[in-house]
N, CA, C and O atoms as a GROMACS GRO file, in nm:
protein
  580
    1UNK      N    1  10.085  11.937  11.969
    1UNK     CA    2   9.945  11.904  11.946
    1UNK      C    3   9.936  11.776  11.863
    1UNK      O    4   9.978  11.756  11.748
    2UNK      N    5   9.893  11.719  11.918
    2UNK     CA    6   9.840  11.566  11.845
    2UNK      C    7   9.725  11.585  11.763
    2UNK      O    8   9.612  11.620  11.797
    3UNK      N    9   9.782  11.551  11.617
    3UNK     CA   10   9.644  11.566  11.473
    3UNK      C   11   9.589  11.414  11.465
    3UNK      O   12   9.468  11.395  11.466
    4UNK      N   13   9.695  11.288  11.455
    4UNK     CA   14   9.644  11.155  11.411
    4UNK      C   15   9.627  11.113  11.496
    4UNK      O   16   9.697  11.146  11.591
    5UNK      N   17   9.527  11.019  11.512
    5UNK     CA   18   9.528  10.885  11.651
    5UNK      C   19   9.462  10.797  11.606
    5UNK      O   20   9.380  10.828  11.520
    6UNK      N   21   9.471  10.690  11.636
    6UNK     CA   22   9.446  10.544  11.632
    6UNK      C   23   9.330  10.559  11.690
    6UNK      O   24   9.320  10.605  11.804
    7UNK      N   25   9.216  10.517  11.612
    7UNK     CA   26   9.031  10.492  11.643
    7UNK      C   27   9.010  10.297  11.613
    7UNK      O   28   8.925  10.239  11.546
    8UNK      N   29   9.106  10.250  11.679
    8UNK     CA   30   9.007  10.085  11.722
    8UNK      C   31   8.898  10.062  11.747
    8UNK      O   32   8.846  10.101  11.852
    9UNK      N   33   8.834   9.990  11.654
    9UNK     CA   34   8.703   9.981  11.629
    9UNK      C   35   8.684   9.836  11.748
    9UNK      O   36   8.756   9.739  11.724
   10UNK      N   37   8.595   9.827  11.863
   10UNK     CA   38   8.580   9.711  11.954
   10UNK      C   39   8.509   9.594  11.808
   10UNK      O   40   8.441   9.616  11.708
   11UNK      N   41   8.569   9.476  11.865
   11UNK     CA   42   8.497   9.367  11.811
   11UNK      C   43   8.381   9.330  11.805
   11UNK      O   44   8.306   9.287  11.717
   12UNK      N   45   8.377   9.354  11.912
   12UNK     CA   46   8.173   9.289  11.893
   12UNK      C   47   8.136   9.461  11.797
   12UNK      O   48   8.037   9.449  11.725
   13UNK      N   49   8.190   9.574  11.792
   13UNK     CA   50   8.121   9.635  11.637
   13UNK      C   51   8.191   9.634  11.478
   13UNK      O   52   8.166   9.705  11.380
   14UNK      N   53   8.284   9.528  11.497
   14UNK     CA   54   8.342   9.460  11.343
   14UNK      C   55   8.175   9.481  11.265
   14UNK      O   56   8.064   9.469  11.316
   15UNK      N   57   8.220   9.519  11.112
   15UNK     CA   58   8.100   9.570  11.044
   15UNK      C   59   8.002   9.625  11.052
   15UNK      O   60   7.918   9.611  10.962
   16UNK      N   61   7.972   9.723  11.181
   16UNK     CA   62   7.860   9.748  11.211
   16UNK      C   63   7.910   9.902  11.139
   16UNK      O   64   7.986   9.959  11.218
   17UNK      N   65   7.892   9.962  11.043
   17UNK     CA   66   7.939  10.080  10.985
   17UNK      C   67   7.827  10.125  10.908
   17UNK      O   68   7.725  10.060  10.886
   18UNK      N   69   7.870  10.295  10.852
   18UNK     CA   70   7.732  10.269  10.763
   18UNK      C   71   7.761  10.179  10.624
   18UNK      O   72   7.678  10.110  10.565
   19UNK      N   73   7.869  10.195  10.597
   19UNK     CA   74   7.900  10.113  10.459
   19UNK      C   75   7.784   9.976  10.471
   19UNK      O   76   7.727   9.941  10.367
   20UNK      N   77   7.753   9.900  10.606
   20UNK     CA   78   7.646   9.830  10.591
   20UNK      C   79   7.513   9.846  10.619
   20UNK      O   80   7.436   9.757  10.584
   21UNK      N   81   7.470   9.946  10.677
   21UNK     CA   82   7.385  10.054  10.698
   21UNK      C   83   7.253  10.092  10.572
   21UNK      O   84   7.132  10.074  10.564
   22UNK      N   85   7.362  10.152  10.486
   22UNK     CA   86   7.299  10.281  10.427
   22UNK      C   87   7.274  10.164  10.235
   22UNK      O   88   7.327  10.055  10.213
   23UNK      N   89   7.220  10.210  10.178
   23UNK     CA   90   7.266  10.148  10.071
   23UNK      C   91   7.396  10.168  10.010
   23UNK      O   92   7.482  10.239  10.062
   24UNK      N   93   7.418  10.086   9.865
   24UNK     CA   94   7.579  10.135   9.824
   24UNK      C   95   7.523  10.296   9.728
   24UNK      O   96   7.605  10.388   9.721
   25UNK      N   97   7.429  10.307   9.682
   25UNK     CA   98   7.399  10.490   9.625
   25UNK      C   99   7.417  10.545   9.778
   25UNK      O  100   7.533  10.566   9.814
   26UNK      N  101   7.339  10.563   9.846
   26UNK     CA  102   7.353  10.629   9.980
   26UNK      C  103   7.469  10.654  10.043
   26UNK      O  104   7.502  10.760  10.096
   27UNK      N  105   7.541  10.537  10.034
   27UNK     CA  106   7.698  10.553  10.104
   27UNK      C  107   7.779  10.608  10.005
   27UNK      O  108   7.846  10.702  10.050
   28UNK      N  109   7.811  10.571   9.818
   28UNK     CA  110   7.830  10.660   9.750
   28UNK      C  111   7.803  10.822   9.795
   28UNK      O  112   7.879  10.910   9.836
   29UNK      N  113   7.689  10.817   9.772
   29UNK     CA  114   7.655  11.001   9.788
   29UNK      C  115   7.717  11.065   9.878
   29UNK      O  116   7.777  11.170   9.850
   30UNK      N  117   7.716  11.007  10.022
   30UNK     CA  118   7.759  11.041  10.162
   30UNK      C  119   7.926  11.088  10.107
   30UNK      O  120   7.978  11.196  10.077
   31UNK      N  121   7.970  10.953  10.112
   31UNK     CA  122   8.126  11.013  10.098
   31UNK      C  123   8.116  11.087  10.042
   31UNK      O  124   8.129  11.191  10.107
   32UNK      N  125   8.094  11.106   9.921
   32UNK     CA  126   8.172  11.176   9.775
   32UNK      C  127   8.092  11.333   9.859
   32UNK      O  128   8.167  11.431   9.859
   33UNK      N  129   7.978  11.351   9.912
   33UNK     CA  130   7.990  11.516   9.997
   33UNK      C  131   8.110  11.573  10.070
   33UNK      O  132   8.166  11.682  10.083
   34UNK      N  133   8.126  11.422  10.119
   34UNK     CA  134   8.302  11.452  10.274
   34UNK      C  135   8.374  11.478  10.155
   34UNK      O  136   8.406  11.597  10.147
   35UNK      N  137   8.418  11.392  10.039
   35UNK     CA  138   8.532  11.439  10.016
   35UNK      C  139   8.522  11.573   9.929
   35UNK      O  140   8.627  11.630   9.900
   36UNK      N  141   8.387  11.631   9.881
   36UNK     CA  142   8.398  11.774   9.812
   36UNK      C  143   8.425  11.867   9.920
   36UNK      O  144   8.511  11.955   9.918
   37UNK      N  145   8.344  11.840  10.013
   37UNK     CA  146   8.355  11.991  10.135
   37UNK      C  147   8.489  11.958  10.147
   37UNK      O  148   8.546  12.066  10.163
   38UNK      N  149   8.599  11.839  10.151
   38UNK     CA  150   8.754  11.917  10.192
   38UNK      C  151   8.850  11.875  10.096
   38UNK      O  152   8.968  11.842  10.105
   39UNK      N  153   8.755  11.886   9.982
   39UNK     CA  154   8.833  11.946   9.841
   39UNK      C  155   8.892  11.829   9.784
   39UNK      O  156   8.984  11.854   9.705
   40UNK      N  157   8.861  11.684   9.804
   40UNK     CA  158   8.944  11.621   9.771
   40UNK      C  159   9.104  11.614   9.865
   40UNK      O  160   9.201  11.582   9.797
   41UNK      N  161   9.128  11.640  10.009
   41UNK     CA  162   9.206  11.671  10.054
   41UNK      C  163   9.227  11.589  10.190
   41UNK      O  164   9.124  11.554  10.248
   42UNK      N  165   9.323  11.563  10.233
   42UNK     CA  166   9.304  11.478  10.373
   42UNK      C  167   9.279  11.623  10.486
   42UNK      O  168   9.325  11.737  10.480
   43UNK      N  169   9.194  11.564  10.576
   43UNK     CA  170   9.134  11.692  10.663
   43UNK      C  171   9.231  11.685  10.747
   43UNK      O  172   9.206  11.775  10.827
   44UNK      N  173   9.346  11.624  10.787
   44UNK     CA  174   9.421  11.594  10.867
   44UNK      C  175   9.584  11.655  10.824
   44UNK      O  176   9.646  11.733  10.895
   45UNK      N  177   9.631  11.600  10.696
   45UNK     CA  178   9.755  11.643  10.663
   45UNK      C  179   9.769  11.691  10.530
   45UNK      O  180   9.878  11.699  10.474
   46UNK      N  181   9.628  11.732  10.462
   46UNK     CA  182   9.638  11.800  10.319
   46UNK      C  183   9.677  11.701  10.244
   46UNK      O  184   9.678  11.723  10.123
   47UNK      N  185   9.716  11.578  10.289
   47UNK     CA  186   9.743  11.499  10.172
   47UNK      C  187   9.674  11.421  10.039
   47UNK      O  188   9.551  11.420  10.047
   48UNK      N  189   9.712  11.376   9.955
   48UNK     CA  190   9.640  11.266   9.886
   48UNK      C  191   9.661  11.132   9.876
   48UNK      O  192   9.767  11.085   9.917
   49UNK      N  193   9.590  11.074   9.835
   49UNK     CA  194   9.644  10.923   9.769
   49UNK      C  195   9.683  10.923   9.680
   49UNK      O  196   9.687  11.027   9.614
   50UNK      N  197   9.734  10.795   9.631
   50UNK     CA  198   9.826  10.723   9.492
   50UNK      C  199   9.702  10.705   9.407
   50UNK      O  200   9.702  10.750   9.292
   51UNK      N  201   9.583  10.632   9.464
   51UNK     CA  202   9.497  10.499   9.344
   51UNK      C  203   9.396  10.596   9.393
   51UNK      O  204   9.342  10.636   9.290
   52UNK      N  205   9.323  10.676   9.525
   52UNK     CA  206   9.257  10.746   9.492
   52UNK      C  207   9.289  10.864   9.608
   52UNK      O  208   9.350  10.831   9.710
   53UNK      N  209   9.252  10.978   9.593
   53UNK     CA  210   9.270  11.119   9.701
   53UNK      C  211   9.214  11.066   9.794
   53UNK      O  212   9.299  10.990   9.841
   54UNK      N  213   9.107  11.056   9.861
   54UNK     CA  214   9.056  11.048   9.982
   54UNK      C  215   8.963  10.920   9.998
   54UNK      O  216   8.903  10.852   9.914
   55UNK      N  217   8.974  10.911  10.157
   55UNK     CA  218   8.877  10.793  10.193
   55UNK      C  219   8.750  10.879  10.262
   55UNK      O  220   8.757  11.001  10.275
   56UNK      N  221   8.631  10.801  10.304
   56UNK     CA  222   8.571  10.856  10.391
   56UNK      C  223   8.589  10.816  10.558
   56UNK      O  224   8.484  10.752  10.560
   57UNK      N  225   8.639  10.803  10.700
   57UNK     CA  226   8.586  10.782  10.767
   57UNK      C  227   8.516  10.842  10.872
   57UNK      O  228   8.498  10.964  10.879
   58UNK      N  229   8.466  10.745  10.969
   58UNK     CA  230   8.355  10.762  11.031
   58UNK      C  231   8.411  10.812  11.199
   58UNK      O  232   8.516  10.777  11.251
   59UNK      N  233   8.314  10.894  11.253
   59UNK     CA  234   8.420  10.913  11.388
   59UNK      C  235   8.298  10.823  11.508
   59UNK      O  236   8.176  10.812  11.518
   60UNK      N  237   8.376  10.791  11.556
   60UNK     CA  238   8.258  10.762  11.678
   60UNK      C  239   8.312  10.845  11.822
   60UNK      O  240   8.411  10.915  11.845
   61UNK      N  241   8.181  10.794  11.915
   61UNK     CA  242   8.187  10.818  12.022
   61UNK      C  243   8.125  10.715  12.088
   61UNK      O  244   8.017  10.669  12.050
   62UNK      N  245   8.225  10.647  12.247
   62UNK     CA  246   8.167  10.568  12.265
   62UNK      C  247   8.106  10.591  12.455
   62UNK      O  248   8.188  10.607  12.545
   63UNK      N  249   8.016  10.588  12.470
   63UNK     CA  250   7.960  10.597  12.576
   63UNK      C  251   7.919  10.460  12.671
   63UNK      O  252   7.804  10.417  12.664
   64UNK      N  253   8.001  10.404  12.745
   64UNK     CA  254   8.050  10.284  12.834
   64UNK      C  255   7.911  10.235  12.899
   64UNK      O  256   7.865  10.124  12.872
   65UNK      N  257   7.840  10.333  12.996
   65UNK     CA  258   7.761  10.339  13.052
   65UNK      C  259   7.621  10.295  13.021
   65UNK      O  260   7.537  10.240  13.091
   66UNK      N  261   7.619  10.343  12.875
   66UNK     CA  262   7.471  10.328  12.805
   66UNK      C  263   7.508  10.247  12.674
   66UNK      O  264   7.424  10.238  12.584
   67UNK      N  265   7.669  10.170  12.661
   67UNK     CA  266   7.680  10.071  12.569
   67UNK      C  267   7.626  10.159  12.420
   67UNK      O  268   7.542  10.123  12.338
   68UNK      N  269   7.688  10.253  12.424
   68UNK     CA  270   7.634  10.336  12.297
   68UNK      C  271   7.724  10.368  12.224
   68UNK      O  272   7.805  10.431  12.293
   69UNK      N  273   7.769  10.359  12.089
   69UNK     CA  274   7.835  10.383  11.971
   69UNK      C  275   7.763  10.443  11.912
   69UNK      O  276   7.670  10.389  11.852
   70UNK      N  277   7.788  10.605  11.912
   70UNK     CA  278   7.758  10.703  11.822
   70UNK      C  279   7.801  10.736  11.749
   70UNK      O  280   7.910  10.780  11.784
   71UNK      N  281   7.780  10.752  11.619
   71UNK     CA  282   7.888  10.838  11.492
   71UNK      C  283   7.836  10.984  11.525
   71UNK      O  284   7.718  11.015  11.538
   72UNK      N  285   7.955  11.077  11.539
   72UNK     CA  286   7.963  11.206  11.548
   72UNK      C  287   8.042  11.315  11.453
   72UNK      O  288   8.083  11.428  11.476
   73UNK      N  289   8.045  11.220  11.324
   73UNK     CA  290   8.088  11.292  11.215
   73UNK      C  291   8.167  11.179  11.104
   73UNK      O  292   8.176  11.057  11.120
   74UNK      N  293   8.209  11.247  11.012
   74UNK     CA  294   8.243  11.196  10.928
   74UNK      C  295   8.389  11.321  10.848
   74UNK      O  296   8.406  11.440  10.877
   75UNK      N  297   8.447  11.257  10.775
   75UNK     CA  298   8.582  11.321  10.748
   75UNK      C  299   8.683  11.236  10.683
   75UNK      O  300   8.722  11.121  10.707
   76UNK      N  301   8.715  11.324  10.589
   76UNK     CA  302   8.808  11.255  10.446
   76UNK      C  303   8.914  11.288  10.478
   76UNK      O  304   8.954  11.402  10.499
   77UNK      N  305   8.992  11.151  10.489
   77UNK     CA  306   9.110  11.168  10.498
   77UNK      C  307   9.198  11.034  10.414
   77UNK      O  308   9.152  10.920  10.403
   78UNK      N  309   9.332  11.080  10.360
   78UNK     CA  310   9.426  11.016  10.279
   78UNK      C  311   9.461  10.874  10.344
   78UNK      O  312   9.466  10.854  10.466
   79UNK      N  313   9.489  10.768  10.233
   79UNK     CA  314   9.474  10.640  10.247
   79UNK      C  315   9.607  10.641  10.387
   79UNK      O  316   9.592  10.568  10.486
   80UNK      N  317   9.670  10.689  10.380
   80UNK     CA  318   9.785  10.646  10.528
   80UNK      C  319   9.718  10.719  10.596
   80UNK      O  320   9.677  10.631  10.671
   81UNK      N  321   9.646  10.856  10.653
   81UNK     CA  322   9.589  10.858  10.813
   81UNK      C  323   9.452  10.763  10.807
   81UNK      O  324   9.422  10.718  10.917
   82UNK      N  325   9.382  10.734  10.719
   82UNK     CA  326   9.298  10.639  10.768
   82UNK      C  327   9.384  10.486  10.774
   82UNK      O  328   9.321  10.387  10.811
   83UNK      N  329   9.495  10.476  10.745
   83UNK     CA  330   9.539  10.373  10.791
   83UNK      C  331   9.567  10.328  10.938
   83UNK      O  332   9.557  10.220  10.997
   84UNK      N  333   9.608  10.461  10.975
   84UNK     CA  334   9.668  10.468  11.125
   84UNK      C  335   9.530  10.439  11.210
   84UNK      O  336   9.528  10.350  11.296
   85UNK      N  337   9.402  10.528  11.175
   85UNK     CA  338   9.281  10.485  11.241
   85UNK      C  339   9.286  10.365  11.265
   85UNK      O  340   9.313  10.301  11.366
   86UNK      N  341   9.257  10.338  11.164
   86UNK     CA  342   9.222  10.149  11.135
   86UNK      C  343   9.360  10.088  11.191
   86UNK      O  344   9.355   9.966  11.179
   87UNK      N  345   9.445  10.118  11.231
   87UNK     CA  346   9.608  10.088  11.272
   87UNK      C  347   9.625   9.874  11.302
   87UNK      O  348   9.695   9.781  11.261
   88UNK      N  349   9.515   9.896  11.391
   88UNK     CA  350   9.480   9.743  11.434
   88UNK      C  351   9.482   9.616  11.275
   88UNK      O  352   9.573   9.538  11.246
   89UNK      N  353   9.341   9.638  11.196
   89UNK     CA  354   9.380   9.601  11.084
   89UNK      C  355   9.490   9.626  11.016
   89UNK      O  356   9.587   9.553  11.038
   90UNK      N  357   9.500   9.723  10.928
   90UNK     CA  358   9.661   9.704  10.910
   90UNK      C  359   9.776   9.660  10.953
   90UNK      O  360   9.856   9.613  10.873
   91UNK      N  361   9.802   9.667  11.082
   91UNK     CA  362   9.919   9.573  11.081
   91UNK      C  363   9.915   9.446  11.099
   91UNK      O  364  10.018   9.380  11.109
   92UNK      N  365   9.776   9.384  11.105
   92UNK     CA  366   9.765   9.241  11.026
   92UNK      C  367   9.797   9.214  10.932
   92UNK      O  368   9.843   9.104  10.902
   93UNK      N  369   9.780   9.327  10.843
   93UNK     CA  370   9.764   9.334  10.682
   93UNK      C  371   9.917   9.374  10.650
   93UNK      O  372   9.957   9.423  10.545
   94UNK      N  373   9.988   9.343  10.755
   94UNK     CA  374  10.126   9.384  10.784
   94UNK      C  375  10.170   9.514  10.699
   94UNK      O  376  10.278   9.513  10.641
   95UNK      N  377  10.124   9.576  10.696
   95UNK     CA  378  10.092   9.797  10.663
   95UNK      C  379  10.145   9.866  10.800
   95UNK      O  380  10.146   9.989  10.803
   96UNK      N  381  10.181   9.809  10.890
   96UNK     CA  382  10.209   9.871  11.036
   96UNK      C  383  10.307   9.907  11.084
   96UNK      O  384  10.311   9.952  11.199
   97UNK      N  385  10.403   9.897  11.013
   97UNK     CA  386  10.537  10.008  10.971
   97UNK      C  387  10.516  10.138  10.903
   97UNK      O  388  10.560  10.246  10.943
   98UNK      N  389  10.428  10.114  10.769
   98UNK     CA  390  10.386  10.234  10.701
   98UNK      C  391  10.320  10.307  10.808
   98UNK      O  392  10.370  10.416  10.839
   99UNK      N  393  10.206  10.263  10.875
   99UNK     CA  394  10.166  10.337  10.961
   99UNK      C  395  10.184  10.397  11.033
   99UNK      O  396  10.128  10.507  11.039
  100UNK      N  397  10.291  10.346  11.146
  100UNK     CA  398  10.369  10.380  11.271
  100UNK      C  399  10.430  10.529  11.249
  100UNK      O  400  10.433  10.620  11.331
  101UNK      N  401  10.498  10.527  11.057
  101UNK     CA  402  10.624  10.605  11.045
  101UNK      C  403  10.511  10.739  10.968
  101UNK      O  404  10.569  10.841  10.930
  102UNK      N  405  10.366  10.731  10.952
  102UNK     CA  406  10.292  10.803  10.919
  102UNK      C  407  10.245  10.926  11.000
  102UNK      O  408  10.253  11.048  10.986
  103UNK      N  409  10.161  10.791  11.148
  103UNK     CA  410  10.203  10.901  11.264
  103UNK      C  411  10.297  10.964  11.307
  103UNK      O  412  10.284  11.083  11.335
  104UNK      N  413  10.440  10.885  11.327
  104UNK     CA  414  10.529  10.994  11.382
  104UNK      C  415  10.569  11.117  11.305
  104UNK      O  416  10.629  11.202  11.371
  105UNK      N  417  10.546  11.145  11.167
  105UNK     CA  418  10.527  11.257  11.100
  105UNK      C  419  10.454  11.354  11.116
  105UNK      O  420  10.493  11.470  11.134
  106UNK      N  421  10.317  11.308  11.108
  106UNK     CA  422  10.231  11.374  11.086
  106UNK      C  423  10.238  11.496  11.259
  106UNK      O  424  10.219  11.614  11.286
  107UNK      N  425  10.285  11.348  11.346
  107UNK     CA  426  10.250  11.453  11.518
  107UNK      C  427  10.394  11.473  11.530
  107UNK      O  428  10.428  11.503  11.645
  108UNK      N  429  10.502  11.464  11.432
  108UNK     CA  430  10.616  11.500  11.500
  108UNK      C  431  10.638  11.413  11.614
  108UNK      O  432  10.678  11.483  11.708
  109UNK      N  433  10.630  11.295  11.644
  109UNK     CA  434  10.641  11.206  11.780
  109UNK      C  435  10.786  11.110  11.711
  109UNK      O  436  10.810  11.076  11.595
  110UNK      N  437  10.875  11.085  11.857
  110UNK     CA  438  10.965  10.984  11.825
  110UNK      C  439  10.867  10.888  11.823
  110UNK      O  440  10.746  10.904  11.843
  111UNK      N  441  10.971  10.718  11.778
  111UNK     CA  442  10.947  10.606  11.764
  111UNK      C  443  10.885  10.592  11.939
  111UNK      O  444  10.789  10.516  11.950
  112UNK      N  445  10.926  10.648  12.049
  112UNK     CA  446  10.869  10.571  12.210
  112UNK      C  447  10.736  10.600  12.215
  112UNK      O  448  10.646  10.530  12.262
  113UNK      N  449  10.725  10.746  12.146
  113UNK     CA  450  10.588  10.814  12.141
  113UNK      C  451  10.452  10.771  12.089
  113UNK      O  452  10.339  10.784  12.136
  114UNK      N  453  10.500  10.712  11.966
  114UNK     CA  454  10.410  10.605  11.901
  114UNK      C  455  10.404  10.486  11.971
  114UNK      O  456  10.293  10.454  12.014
  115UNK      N  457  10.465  10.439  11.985
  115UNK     CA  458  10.488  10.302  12.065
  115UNK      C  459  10.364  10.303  12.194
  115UNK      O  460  10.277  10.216  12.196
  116UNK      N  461  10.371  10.409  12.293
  116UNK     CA  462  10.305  10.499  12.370
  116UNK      C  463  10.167  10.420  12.358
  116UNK      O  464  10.106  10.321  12.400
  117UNK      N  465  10.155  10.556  12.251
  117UNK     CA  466  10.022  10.587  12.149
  117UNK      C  467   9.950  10.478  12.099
  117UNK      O  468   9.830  10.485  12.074
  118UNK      N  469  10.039  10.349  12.078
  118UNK     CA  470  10.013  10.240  12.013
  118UNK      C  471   9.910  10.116  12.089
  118UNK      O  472   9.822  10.036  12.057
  119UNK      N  473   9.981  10.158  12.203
  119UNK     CA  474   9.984  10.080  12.320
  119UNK      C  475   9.864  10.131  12.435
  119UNK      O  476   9.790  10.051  12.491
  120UNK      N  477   9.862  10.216  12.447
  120UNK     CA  478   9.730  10.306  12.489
  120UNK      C  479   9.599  10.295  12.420
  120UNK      O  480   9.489  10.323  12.469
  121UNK      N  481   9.625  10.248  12.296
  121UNK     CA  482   9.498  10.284  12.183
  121UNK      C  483   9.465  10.108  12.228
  121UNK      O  484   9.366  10.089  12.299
  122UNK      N  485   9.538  10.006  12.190
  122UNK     CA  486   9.504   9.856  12.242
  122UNK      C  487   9.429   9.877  12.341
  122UNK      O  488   9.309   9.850  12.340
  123UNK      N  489   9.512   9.944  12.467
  123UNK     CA  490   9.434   9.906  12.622
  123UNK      C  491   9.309   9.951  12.612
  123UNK      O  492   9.214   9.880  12.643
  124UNK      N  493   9.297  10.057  12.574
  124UNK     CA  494   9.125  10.128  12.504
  124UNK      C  495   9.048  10.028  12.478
  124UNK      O  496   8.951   9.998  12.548
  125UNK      N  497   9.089   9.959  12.358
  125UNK     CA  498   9.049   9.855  12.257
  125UNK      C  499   8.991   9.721  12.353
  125UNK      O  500   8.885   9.660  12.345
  126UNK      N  501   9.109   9.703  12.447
  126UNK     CA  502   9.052   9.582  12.507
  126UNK      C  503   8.946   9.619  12.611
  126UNK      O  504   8.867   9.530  12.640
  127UNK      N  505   8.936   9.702  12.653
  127UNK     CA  506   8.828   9.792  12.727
  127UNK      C  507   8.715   9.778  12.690
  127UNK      O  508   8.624   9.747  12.768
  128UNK      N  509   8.692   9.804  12.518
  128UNK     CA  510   8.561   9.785  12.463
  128UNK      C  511   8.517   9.691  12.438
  128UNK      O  512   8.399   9.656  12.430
  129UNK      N  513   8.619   9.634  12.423
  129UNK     CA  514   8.570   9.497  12.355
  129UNK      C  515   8.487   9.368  12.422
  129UNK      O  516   8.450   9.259  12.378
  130UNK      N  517   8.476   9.446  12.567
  130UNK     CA  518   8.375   9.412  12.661
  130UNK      C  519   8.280   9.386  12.648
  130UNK      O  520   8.226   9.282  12.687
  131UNK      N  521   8.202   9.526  12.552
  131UNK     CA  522   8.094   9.572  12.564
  131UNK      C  523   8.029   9.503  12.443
  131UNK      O  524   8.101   9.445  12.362
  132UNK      N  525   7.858   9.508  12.423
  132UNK     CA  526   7.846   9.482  12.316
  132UNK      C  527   7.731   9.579  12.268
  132UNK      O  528   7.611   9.572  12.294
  133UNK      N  529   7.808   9.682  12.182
  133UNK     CA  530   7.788   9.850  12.178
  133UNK      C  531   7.657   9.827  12.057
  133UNK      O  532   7.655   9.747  11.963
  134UNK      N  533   7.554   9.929  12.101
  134UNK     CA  534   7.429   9.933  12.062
  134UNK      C  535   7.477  10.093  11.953
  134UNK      O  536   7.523  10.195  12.004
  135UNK      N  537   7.456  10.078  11.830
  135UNK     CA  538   7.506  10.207  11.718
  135UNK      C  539   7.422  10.251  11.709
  135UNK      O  540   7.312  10.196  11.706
  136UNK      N  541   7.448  10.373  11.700
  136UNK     CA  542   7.374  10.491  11.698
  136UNK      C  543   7.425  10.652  11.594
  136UNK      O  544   7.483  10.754  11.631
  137UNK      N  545   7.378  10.616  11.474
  137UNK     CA  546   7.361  10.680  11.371
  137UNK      C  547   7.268  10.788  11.320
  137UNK      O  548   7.248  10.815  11.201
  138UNK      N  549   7.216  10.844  11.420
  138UNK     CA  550   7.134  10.970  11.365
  138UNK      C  551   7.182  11.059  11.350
  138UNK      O  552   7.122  11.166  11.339
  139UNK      N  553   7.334  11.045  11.342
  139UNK     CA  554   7.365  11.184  11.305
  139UNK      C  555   7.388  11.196  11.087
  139UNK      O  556   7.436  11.284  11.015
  140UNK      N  557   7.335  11.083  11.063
  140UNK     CA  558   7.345  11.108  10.927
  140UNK      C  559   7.189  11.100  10.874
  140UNK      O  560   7.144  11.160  10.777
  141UNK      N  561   7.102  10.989  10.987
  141UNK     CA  562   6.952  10.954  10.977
  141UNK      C  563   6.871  11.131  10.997
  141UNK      O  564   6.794  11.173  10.910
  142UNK      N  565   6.893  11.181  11.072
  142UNK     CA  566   6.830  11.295  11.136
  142UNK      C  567   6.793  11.378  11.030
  142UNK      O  568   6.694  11.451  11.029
  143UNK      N  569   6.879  11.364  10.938
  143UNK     CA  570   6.847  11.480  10.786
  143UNK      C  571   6.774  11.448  10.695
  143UNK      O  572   6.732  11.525  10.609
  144UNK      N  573   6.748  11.323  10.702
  144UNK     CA  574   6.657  11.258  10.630
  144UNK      C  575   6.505  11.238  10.721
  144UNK      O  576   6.412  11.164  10.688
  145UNK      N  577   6.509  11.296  10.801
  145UNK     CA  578   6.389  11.275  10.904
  145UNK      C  579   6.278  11.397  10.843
  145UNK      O  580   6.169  11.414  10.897
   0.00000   0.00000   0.00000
């Protein structure tokens, strides 16, 4: 069973997150709920961080057809599986060794497996990067409605 995977964010939605969204109290508040409901804990491998326990990220869903980027949740997880998400940045940030050797832990995958995984998640990536995805955030707006 595969727990981590690589979530490449398409280019044309570089910054479109709520971090720019919401205010910085608002986005404060938001996380710091994700990370109480899972305790301060990565939802993925129980782990923590060094400088801090948990990050917040964001999940999407992307719908091709109707050019739609939906967030469909949110979930705290430790500074190396949100690394692997973000996998693309980081290994700019040349972090993409740490990463690689994060996933193959976490899913139990050899080095081909990731590689795979790595390589699959790009072709995705260049897929989207087509598009120029219209976000769609009510799943955090709706409660405030």
């Amino acid at each position: 069973m595969t727990k981590l995977t690589i979530e490449l964010i398409p280019q044309t939605s570089f910054f479109k997150n709520l971090r720019q969204i919401l205010s910085a109290k608002e986005w404060r508040e938001l996380k710091t709920t994700i990370y109480k409901k899972a305790n301060y804990k990565c939802e993925i491998c129980n782990g923590i961080g060094t400088k801090h326990p948990v990050e917040c990220h964001e999940i999407w869903n992307y719908n091709e057809k109707e050019a739609r980027q939906t967030l469909i949740g949110l979930i705290a997880l430790c500074p190396k599986c949100h690394m692997v998400k973000h996998y693309g940045f980081h290994q700019m940030q040349g972090r993409g060794k740490i990463a690689k050797l994060h996933m193959a832990s976490i899913n139990n995958w050899t080095t081909n497996q990731v590689d795979e995984h790595i390589q699959s998640a790009f072709k995705l990536w260049e897929q989207r990067n087509k598009i120029n995805w219209k976000l769609d955030t009510s799943y955090i707006t709706k409660d405030k409605k």
